[in-house]
C-alpha positions in Angstrom: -44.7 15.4 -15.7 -43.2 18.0 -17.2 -42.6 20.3 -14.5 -41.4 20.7 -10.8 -44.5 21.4 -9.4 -45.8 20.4 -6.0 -48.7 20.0 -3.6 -48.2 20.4 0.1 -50.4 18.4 2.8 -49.4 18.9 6.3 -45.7 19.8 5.7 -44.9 17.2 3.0 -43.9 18.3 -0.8 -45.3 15.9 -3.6 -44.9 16.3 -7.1 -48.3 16.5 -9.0 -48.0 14.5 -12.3 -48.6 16.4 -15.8 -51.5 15.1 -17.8 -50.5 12.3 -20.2 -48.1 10.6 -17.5 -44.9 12.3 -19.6 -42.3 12.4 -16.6 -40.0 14.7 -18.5 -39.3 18.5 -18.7 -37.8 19.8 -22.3 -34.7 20.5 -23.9 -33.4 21.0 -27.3 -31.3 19.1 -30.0 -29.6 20.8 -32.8 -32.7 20.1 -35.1 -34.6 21.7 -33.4 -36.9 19.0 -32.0 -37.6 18.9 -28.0 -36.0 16.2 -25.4 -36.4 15.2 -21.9 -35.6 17.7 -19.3 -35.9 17.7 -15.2 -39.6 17.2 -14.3 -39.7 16.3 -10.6 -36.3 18.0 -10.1 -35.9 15.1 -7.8 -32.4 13.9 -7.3 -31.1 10.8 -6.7 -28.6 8.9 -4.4 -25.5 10.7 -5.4 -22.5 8.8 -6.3 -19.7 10.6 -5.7 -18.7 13.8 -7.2 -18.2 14.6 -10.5 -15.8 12.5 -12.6 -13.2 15.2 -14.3 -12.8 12.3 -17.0 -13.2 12.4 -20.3 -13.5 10.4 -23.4 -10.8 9.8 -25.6 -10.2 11.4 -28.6 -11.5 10.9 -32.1 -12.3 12.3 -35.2 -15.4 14.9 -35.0 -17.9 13.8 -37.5 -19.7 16.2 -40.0 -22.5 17.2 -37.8 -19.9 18.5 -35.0 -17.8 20.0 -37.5 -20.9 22.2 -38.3 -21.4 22.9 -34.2 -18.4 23.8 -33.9 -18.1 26.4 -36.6 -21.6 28.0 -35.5 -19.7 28.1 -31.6 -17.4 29.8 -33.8 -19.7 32.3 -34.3 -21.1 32.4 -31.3 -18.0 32.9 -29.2 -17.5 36.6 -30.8 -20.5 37.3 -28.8 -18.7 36.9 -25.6 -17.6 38.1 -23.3 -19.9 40.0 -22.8 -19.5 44.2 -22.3 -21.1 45.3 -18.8 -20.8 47.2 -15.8 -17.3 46.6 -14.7 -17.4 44.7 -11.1 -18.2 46.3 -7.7 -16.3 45.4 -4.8 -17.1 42.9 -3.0 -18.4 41.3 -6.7 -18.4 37.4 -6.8 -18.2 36.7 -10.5 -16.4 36.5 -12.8 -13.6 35.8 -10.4 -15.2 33.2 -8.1 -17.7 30.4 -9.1 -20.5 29.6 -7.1 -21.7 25.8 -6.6 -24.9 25.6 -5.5 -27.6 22.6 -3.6 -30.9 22.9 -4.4 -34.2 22.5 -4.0 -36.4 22.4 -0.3 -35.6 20.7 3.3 -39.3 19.7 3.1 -39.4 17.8 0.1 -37.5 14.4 -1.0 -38.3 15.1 -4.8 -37.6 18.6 -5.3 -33.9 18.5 -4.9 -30.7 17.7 -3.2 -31.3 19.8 -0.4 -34.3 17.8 0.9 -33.6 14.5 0.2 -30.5 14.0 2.3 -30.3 14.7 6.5 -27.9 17.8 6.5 -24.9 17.0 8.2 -24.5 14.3 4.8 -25.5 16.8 2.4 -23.5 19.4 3.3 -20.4 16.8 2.9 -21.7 15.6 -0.5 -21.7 19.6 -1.3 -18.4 20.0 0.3 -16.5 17.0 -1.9 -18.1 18.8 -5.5 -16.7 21.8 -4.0 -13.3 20.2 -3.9 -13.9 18.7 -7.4 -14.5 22.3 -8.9 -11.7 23.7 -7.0 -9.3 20.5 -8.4 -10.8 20.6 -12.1 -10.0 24.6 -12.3 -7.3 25.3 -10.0 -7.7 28.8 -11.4 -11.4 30.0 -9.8 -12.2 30.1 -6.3 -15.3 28.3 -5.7 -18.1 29.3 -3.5 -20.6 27.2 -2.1 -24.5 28.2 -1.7 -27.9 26.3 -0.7 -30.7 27.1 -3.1 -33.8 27.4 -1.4 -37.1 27.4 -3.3 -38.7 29.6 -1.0 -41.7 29.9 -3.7 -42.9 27.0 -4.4 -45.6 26.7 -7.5 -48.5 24.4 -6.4 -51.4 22.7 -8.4 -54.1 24.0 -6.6 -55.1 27.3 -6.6 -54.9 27.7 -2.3 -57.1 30.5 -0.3 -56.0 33.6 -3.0 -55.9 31.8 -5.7 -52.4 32.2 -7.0 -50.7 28.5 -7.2 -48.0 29.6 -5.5 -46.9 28.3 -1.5 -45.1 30.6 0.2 -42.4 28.9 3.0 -42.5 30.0 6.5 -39.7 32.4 7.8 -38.6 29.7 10.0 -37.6 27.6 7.1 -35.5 30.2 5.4 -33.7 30.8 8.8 -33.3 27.1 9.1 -31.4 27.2 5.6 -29.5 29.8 6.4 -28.5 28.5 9.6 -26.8 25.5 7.5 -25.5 28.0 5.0 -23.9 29.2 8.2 -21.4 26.2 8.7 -19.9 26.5 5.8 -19.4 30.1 4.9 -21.9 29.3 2.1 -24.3 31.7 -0.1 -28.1 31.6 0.3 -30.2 31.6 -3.1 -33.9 32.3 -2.5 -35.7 30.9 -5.4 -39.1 32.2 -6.5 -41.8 30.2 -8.6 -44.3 32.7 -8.8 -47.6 30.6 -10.3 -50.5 33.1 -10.9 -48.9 35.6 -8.6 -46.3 38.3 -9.6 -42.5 38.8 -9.0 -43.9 42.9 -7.4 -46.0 41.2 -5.0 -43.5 38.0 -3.6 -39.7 39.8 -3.7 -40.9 42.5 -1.2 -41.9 39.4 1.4 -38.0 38.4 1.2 -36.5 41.9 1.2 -35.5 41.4 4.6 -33.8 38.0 4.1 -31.9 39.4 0.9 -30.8 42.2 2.8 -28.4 40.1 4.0 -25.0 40.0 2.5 -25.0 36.5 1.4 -28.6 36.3 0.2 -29.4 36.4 -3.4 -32.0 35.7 -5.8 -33.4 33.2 -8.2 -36.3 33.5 -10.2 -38.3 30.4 -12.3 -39.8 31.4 -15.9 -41.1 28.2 -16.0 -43.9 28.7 -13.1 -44.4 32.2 -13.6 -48.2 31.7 -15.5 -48.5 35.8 -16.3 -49.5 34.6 -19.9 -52.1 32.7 -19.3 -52.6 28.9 -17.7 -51.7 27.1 -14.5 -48.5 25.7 -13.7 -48.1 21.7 -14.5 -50.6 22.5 -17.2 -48.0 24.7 -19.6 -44.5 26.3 -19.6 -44.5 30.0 -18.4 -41.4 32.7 -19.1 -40.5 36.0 -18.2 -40.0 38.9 -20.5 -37.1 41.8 -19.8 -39.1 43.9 -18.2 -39.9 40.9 -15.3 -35.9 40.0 -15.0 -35.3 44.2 -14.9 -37.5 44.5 -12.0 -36.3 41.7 -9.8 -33.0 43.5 -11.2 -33.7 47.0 -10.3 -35.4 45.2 -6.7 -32.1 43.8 -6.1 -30.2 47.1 -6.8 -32.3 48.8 -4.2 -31.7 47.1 -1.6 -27.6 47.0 -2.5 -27.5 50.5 -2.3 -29.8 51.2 0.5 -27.9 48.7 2.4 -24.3 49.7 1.0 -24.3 45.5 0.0 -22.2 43.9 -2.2 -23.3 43.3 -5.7 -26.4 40.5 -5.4 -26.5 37.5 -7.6 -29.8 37.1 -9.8 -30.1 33.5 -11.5 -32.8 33.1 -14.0 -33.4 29.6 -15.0 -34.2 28.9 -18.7 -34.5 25.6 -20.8 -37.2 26.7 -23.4 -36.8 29.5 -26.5 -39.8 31.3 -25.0 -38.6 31.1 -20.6 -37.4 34.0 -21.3 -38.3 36.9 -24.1 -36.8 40.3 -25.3 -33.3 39.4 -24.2 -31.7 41.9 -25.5 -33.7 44.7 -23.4 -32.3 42.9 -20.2 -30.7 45.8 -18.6 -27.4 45.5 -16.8 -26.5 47.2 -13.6 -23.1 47.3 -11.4 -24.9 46.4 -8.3 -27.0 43.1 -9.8 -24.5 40.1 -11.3 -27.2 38.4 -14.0 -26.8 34.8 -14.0 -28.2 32.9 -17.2 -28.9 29.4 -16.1 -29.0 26.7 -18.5 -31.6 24.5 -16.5 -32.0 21.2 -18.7 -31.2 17.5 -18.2 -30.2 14.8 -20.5 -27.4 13.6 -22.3 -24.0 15.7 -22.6 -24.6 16.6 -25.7 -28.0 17.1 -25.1 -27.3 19.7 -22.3 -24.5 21.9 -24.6 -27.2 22.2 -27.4 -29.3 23.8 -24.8 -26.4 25.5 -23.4 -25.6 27.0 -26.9 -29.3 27.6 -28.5 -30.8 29.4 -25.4 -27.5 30.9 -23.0 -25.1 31.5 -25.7 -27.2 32.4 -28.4 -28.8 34.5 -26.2 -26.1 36.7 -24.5 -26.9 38.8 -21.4 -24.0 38.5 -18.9 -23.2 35.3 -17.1 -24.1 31.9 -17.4 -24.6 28.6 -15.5 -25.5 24.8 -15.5 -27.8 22.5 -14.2 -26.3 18.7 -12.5 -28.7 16.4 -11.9 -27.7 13.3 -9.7 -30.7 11.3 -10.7 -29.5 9.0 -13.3 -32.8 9.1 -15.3 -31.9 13.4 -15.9 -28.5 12.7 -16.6 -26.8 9.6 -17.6 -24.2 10.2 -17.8 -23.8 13.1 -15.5 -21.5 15.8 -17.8 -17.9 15.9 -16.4 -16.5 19.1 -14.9 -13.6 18.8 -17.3 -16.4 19.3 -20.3 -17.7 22.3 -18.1 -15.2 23.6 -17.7 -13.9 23.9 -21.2 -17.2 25.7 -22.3 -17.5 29.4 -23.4 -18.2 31.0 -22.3 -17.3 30.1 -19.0 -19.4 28.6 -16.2 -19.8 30.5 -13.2 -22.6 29.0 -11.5 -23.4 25.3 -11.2 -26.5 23.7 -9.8 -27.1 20.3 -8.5 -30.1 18.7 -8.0 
């Protein structure tokens, strides 16, 4: 299938496979053409952190000649000019590495599929991996919840969507607890609306280490269901889960929220340019694809740094079908622009 998306019987998360048994979600080459990205976002047995290798040095052929002069390019667009950092700000001076996915669910994510004391150890030794591989950026854990998870039936309103139980978030946080770690609340919204879901959390990210994640991919606002086709977000979505998170920093005199916006398509996200910046909201651009190393930076480069809006991220997968191999930090880390937030799954 091509996208995360889940039924839930009892308390049990399955993935509902996309018509024409394809297992993979998309991400693009240099040509232009679409590749495999996460589907399931299922991880795997983990194996260890991160290696910080990388591969020795040769001469760059024609094609990466021509990358690198178009990065060339690129790079002028960044960094980019915003509000200047609020107190109390977590990027650009810290980097956040995040768990994700849902404790009720094997397939969704990393922070299901493992009992908790061994998953906050696994999230403890990338931790130390980041903080060894750039000596230079204080790293901040975080557990990304999907507290919004897109279904594949339509449920009593009619909006594809499965809202989690307070208790779960709390449960979640609770974990987040033991290790001084940041709490994303991730939204897929389905054939419901960012307006009528963010209010429900208010309370949870009123909290100083709450933030925010929102999917494009599961938000159906154009038209279809979600397994059956990709959705996106315009501007005007991302400014008012923006301007919702601004509210409740200044209502609450909070430090500046985190938004993360996943994206892996050209058309996850629309209007860029109209994204509106604002001192109290940090905007995370999330490169969200699997595949290959090379893969991964072509999606990195067409639809992050193409695409400038503030800051930027990247998706791990520990499953070996997403990524093998799994990208080194040292290649991470020697992007630009830089990598703030990271994501395993």
């Amino acid at each position: 299938m091509r996208f995360a998306l889940v039924l839930v019987s009892s308390l049990l998360l399955t993935p509902v496979a996309m018509h024409q048994g394809d297992s993979t979600r998309r991400s693009t080459s240099d040509t232009g053409q679409q590749s495999p990205r996460a589907a399931a976002r299922g991880t795997g047995r983990a194996r260890g952190s991160d290696s910080g290798a990388t591969r020795p040095a040769r001469p760059r052929t024609a094609e990466e000649l021509r990358i690198a002069r178009r990065d060339s390019i690129l790079d002028a667009l960044w960094p980019v000019k915003g509000p200047d950092p609020l107190p109390g700000a977590i990027l650009p001076e810290k980097r956040i590495v995040a768990y994700y996915g849902n404790p009720l669910s094997t397939r969704m994510g990393v922070l299901g599929e493992y009992p908790s004391d061994q998953m906050l150890r696994m999230l403890d030794a990338e931790v130390a991996a980041w903080e060894k591989a750039d000596p230079s950026t204080p790293v901040v854990p975080a557990l990304h919840l999907i507290a919004v998870v897109a279904q594949g039936s339509p449920g009593r309103d009619g909006k594809y969507r499965l809202r989690m139980a307070d208790t779960l978030i709390e449960r979640v946080a609770t974990w987040a607890a033991t290790r001084n770690a940041l709490v994303f609340l991730d939204v897929q919204v389905g054939l419901s609306t960012l307006q009528a879901e963010l209010p429900r959390l208010a309370g949870f990210l009123a909290r100083p280490n709450f933030h925010l994640g929102i999917d494009p991919e599961f938000a159906m606002g154009n038209g279809g269901l979600p397994g059956k086709r990709i959705g996106t977000y315009d501007a005007r979505d991302i400014n008012y889960a923006s301007e919702f998170l601004q509210g409740l920093v200044l209502n609450h005199k909070l430090p500046p929220k985190v938004l993360v916006v996943h994206r892996f398509t050209q058309r996850g996200v629309t209007n860029y340019q109209n994204i509106r910046l604002r001192p109290e909201v940090q905007v995370v651009m999330h490169m969200d694809g699997f595949g290959a190393p090379w893969l991964k930076r072509n999606t990195f480069r067409q639809y992050v740094k193409a695409e400038p809006v503030q800051f930027v991220g990247w998706k791990q997968f520990y499953k070996a079908k997403n990524d093998n191999p799994r990208t080194p930090i040292a290649e991470i880390v020697a992007l630009n622009p830089k990598v703030l937030y990271i994501q395993y799954q």
